[in-house]
C-alpha positions in Angstrom: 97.1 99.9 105.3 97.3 100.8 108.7 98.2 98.1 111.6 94.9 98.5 113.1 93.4 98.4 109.7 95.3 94.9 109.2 94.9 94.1 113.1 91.0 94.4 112.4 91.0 92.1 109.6 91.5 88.4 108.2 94.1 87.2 105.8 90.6 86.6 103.7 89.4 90.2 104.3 92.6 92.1 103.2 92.7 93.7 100.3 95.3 93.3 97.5 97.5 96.4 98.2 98.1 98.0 94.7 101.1 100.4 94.2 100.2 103.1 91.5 103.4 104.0 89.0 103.6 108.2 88.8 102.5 108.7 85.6 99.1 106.6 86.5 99.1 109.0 89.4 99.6 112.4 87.4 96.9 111.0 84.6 94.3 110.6 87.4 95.3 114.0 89.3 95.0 115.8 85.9 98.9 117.0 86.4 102.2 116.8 84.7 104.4 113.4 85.4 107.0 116.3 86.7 104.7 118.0 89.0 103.3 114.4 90.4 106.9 113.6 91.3 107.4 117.5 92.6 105.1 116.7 94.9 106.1 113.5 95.7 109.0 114.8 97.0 107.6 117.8 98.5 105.5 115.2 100.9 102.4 116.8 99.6 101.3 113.3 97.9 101.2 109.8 100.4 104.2 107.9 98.5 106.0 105.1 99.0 109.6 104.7 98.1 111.6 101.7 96.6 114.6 102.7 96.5 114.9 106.1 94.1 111.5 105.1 92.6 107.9 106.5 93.9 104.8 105.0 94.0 101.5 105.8 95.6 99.3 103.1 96.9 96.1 103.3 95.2 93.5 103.2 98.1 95.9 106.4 99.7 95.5 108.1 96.9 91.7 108.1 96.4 91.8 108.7 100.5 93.9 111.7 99.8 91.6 113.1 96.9 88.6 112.3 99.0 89.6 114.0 101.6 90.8 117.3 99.7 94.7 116.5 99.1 96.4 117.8 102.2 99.1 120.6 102.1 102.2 119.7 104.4 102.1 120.4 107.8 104.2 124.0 108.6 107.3 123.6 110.8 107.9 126.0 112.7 111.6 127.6 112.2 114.9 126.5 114.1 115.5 128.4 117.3 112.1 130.3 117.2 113.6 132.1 114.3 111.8 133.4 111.3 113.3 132.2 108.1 113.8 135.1 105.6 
């Protein structure tokens, strides 16, 4: 949730954040448990990280589907450079 999501509501408003395990996030994307964790690490997916593990909060992911799962931003290349 976002601070102005919290800052917006009471303790009795908030919702019970719930974090989603990879494979419950591949078996609702329709995806291999490898390529939920691919792109896990590839930023394409809103995780969350506890330590090595991942998990995706539940009301991000839904957000992200919702909103057509975003690509990652391009970076442009060091020094104005094009990488090769």
């Amino acid at each position: 949730m976002s601070n102005l999501l919290l800052n917006e509501t009471t303790p009795a408003e908030r919702v019970h954040i719930r974090l989603l395990h990879m494979d419950d996030v591949a078996q609702r994307l329709g995806v291999s448990l490898q390529r939920a964790y691919e792109m896990g690490r590839q930023g394409i997916l809103p995780i969350v990280r506890m330590g090595r593990q991942m998990r995706v909060e539940e009301h991000l992911l839904i957000e992200w589907i919702e909103s057509g799962g975003k690509m990652l931003p391009v970076t442009p290349p060091r020094n104005g450079k094009k990488s090769s």
